[in-house]
C-alpha positions in Angstrom: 101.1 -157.8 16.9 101.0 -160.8 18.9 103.7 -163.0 17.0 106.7 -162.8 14.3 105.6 -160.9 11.0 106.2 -162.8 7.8 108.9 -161.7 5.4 108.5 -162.7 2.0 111.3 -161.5 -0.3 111.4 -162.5 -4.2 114.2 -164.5 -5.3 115.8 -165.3 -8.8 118.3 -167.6 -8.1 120.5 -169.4 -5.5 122.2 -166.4 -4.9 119.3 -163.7 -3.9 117.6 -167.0 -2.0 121.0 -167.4 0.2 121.1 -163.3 1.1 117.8 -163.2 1.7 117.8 -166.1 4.2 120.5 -164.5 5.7 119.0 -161.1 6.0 116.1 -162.6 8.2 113.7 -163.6 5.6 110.8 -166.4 6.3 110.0 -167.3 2.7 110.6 -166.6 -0.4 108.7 -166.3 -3.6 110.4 -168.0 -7.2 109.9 -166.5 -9.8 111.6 -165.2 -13.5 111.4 -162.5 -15.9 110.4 -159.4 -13.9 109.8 -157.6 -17.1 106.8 -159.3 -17.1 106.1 -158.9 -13.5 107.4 -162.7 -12.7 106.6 -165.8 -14.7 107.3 -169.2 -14.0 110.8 -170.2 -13.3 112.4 -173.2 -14.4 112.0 -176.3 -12.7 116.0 -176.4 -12.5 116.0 -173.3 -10.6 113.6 -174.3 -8.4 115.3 -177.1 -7.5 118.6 -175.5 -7.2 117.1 -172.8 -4.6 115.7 -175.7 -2.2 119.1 -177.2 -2.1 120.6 -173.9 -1.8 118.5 -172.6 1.5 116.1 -175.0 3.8 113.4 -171.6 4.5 109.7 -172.1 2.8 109.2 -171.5 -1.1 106.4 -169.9 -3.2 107.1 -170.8 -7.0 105.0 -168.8 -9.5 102.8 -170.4 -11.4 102.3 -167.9 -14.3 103.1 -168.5 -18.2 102.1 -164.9 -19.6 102.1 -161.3 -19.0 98.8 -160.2 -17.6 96.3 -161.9 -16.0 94.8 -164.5 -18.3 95.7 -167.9 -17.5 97.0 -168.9 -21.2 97.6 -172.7 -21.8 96.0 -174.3 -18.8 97.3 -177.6 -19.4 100.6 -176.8 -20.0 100.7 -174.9 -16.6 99.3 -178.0 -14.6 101.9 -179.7 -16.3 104.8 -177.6 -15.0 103.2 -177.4 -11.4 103.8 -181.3 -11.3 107.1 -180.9 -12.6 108.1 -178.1 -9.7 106.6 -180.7 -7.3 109.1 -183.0 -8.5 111.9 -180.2 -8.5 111.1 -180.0 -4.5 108.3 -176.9 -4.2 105.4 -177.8 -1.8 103.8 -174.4 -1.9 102.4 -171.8 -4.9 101.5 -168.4 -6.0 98.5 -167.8 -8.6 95.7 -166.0 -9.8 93.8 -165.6 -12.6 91.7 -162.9 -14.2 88.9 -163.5 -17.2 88.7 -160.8 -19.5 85.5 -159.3 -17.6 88.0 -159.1 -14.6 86.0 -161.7 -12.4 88.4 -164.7 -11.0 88.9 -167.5 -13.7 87.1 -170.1 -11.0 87.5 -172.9 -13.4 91.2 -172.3 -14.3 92.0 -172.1 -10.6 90.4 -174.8 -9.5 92.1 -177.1 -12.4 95.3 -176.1 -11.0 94.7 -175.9 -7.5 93.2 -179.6 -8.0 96.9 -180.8 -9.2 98.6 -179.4 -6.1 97.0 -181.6 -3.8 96.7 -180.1 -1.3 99.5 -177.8 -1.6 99.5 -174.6 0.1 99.3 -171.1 -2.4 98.9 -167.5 -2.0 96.6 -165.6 -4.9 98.8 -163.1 -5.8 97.9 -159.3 -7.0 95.3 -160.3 -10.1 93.4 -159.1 -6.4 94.0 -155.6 -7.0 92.9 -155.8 -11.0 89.8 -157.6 -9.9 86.2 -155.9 -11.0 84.8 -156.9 -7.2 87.7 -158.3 -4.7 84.7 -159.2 -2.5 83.2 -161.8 -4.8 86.7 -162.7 -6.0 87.4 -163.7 -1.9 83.9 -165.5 -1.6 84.1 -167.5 -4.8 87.4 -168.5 -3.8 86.6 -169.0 0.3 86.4 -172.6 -0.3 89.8 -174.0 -2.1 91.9 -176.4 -0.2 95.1 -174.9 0.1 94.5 -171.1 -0.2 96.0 -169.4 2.7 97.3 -165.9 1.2 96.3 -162.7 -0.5 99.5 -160.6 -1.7 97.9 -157.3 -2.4 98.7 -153.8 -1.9 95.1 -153.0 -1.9 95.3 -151.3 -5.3 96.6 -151.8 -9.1 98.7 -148.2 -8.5 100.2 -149.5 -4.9 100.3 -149.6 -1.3 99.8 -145.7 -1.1 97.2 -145.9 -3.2 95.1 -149.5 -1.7 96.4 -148.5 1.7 92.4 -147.8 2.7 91.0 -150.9 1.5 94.1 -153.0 3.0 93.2 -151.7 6.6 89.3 -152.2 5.6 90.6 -155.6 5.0 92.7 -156.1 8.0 89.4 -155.2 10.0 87.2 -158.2 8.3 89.6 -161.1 8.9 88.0 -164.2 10.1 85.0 -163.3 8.0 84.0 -165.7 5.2 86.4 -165.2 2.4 88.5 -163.4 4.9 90.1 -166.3 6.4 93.1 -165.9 4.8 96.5 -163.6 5.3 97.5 -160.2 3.7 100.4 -160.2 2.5 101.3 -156.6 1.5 103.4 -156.3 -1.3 103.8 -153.5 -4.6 105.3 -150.6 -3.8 105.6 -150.9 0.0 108.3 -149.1 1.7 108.8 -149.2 5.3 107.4 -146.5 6.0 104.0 -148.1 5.4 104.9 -150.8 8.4 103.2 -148.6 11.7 100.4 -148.1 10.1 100.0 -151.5 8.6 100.9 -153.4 11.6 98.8 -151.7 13.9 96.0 -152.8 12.1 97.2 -156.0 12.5 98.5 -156.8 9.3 101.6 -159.5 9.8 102.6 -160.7 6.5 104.9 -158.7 4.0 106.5 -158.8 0.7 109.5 -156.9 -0.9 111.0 -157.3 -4.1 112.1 -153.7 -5.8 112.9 -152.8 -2.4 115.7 -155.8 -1.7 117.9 -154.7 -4.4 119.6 -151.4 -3.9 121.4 -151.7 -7.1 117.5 -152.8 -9.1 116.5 -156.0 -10.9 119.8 -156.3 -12.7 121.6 -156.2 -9.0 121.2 -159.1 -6.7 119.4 -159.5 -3.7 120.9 -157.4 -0.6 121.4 -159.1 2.9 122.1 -155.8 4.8 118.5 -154.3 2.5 116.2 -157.1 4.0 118.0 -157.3 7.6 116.6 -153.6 7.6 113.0 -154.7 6.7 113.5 -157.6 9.4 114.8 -155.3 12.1 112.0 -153.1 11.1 109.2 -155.3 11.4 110.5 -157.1 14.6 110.9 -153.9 16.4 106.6 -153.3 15.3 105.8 -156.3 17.4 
């Protein structure tokens, strides 16, 4: 690898954001309710994270279990009100119920960030054809991330197609960075980076003590020691 991987780490609150700065993370992603696989936090959280820690932050922008977008306009409404509460960048993705991309839902929102940067997040790896999902998508101002672990069952499971990935960046609809996240362990980092792959995201695996347990410095100064000894 020819520069610093990126370390994403999910964050909660103040609290996980400050240790996970500390521990050597880049960014972070916002989100609540990981029950649900992270919805929407509140725009009072957001704002108390960027006052807590001055590193970059992805707020999720996600109302409802699954992968259907649910009230549209209610979630265009809230993206406004986290660019009020401070965020500048955004996770989405959204499935129809045929499992093609929801183009029109994305673009509605995408159109309200102005501009703003956003990674598609893992509706990727539910997708019918994640080659048609990337080329319908190629286009959209502001679309600079896939978080994907290659698979709906996990890294071990997608780690083929993430490397088959890797191999077609720079391609039309392949413009855009993996970030490998769901169930990645480090472990998976040789492999991963030697395909070139720089961009990585932990959740499960910053919390020793689980979801109910904070964030760990000493758990994501491992991942950073980790992926800065791979480059």
């Amino acid at each position: 690898m020819s520069k610093r991987a990126v370390l994403e780490v999910i964050a909660l609150d103040a609290e996980d954001a400050l240790a996970a700065r500390a521990g050597g993370a880049d960014r972070l992603e916002l989100v609540t309710d990981m029950a649900a696989d992270g919805l929407t936090p509140s725009a009072a959280t957001v704002a108390g994270i960027r006052a807590a820690v001055d590193i970059p932050l992805r707020v999720m922008l996600r109302l409802v279990d699954g992968f259907a977008v649910g009230d549209l306009e209610r979630l265009v409404r809230i993206a406004h009100e986290m660019r009020e509460a401070g965020a500048e960048e955004f996770v989405l993705g959204f499935l129809d119920a045929d499992g093609s991309v929801d183009v029109a839902a994305v673009e509605r929102i995408v159109e309200g960030l102005d501009g703003c940067r956003w990674t598609f997040h893992r509706a990727i790896d539910r997708a019918a054809d994640r080659d048609a999902l990337r080329k319908q998508l190629a286009d959209l101002p502001g679309l600079d991330t896939y978080l994907t672990a290659g698979s709906a069952a996990g890294v071990d499971d997608g780690l083929s197609i993430l490397m088959a990935e890797a191999g077609r960046r720079g391609e039309p609809g392949y413009e855009q960075q993996l970030l490998v996240g769901g169930g990645l362990r480090l472990e998976h980092v040789p492999t991963l980076t030697a395909a070139g792959i720089d961009g990585f995201h932990i959740g499960g695996a910053a919390r020793p003590g689980g979801w109910d347990g904070p964030v760990s410095e000493r758990a994501v100064a491992e991942w950073r020691a980790v992926l800065d000894g791979g480059s």
